[in-house]
C-alpha positions as CSV (number, residue, x, y, z in Angstrom):
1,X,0.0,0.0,0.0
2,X,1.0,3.5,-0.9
3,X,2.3,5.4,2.5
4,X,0.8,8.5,1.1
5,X,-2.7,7.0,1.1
6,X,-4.5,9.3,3.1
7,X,-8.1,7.4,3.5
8,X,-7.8,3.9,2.0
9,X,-10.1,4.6,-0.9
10,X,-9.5,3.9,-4.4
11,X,-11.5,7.1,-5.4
12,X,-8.5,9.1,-3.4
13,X,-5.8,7.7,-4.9
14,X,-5.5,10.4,-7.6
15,X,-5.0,12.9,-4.8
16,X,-2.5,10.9,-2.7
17,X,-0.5,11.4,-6.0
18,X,-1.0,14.7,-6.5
19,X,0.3,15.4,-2.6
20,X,3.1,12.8,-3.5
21,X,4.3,14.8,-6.1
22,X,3.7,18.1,-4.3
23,X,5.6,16.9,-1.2
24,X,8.4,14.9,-3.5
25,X,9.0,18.7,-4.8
26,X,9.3,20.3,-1.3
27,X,11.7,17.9,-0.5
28,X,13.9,18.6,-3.3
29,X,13.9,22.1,-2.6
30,X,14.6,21.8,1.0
31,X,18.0,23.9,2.3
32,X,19.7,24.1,5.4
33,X,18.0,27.1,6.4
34,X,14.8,25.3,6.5
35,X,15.4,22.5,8.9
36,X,15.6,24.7,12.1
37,X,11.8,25.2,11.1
38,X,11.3,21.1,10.6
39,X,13.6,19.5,13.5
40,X,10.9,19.7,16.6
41,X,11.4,18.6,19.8
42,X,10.9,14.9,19.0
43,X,13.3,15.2,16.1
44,X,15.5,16.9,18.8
45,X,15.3,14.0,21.0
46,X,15.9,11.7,18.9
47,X,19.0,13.0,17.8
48,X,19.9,13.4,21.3
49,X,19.6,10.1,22.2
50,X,21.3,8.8,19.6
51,X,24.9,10.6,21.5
52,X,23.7,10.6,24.3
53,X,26.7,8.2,25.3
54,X,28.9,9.2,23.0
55,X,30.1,12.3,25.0
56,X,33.5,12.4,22.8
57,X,31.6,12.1,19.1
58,X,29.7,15.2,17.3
59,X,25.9,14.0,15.7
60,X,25.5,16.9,12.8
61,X,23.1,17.2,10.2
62,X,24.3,18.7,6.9
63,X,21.8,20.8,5.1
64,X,22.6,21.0,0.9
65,X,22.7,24.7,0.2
66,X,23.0,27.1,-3.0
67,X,26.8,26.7,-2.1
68,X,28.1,24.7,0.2
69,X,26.6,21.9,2.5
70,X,26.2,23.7,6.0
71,X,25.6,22.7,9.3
72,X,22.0,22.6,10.1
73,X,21.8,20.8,13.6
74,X,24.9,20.2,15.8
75,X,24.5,17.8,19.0
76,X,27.6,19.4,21.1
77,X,26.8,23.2,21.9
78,X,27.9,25.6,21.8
79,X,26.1,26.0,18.6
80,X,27.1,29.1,17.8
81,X,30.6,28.0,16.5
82,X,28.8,25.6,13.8
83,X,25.4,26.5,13.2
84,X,25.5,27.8,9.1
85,X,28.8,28.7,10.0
86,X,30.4,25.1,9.3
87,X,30.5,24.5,5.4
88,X,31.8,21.1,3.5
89,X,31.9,21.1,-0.2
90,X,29.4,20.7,-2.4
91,X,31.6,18.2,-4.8
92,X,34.6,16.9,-2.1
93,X,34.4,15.3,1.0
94,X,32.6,12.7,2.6
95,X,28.8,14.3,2.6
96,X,28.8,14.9,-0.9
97,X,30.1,11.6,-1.6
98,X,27.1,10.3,0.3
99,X,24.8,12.4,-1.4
100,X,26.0,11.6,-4.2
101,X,25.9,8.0,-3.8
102,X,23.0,7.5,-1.9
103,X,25.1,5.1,0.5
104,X,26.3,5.6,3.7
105,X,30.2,5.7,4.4
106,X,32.8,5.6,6.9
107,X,35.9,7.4,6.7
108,X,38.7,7.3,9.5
109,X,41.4,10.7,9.5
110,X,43.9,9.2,6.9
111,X,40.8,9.0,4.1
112,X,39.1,11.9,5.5
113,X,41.0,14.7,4.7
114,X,38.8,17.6,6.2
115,X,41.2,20.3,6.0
116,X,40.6,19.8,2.2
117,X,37.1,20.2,2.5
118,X,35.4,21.4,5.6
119,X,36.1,24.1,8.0
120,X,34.8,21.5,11.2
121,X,38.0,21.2,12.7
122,X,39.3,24.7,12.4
123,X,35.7,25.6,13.9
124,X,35.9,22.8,16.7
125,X,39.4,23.4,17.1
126,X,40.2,20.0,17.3
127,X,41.4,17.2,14.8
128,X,39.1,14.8,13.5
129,X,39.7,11.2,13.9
130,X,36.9,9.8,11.8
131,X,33.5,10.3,10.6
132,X,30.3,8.0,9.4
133,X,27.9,9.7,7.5
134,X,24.5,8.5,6.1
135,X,22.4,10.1,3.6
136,X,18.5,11.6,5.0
137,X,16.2,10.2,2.3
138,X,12.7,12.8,2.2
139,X,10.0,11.8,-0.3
140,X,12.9,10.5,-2.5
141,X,15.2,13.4,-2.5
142,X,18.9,14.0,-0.4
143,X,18.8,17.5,1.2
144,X,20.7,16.4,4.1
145,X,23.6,14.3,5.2
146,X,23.8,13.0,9.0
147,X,27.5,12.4,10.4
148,X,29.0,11.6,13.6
149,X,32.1,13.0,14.0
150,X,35.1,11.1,16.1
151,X,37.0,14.1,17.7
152,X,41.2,13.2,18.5
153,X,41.7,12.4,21.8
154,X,45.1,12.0,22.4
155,X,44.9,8.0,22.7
156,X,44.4,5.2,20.1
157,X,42.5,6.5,16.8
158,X,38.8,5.7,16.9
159,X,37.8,3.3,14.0
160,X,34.3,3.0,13.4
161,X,32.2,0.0,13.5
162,X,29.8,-1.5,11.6
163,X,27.2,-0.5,14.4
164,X,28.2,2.8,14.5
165,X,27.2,3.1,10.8
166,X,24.2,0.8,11.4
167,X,22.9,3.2,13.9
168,X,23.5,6.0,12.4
169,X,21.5,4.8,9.3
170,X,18.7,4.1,11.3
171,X,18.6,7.1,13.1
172,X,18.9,9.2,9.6
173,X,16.2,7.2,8.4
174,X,13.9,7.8,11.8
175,X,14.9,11.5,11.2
176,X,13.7,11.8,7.5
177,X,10.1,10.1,8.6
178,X,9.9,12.3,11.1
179,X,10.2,15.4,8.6
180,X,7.8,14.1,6.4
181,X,5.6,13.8,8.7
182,X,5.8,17.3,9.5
183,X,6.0,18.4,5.7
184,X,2.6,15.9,5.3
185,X,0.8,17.8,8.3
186,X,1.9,21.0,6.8
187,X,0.4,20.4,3.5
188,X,-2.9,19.8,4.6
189,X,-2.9,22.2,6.7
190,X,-2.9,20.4,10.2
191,X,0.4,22.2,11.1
192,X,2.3,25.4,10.8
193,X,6.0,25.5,10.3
């Protein structure tokens, strides 16, 4: 069954796709700018939980742009420093290449090169050791990239696990359902943004 079925009657079905089509297009203009207006307090939370014991790791979501991605959510405050202020390439680096791919990726500091392509660590002040990222699928369309960021602490390098990119997937995915839903309740009306 369609998802976007919104009474399960054939007669409707014609206007389920008309709203599928309507929303697909919202989502493909969606910029970083807009999430602050999308990410409630249950998107919030969810986010949140995900780090919640992972008090040396960065959860950020990466809004596409006119230029550059930017930093549309951050999980370690103090906000200021990253908020639309952090920028990766549009065409380098690890959120365009999941973006572009579709597919989520890990990448520890040898492959990562974010001096090349982000301004994170000069923001952070502090030297990545790895990053997982996994694309945020709305209606269809990419306009974000979610990545947990592995901060140097002085000791072994951080690798990645399988989990951590498993998680992480899930929680993009939890994220993007959550938006729709919101984008969904805004289009008919039951909800401002």
């Amino acid at each position: 069954m369609n998802r976007l079925v919104i009474v399960p009657d054939e007669k409707f079905e014609p206007l389920a796709s008309t709203l599928k089509g309507r929303l697909s297009a919202v989502a493909g203009e969606l910029k970083s700018e807009h999430f602050a207006g999308l990410m409630n307090e249950l998107c919030r939370r969810v986010l949140l939980g995900f780090v919640r014991n992972r008090s040396d790791q960065e959860l950020l979501l990466w809004g596409c742009s006119d230029g550059p991605f930017r930093v549309a959510w951050t999980s370690l405050p103090p906000e200021s420093e990253v908020l639309n202020i952090v920028t990766a390439a549009r065409d380098a680096g690890l959120p365009a290449r999941v973006r572009e791919s579709g597919q989520p990726a890990t990448q520890t500091a040898g492959e990562l090169q974010a001096g090349a392509w982000t301004n994170l660590e000069e923001r952070r002040g502090r030297a990545l050791d790895s990053m997982v990222a996994s694309p945020v699928f709305v209606f269809d369309k990419c306009p974000a990239v979610l990545s947990l960021a592995s901060y140097r602490t002085g000791g072994e390098p951080r690798i990645p696990s399988h989990a951590d990119l498993v998680d992480l997937t899930e929680t993009a995915s939890l994220l993007a359902r959550l938006i729709e839903d919101r984008l969904v309740r805004a289009c008919l009306g039951l909800e401002m943004l």
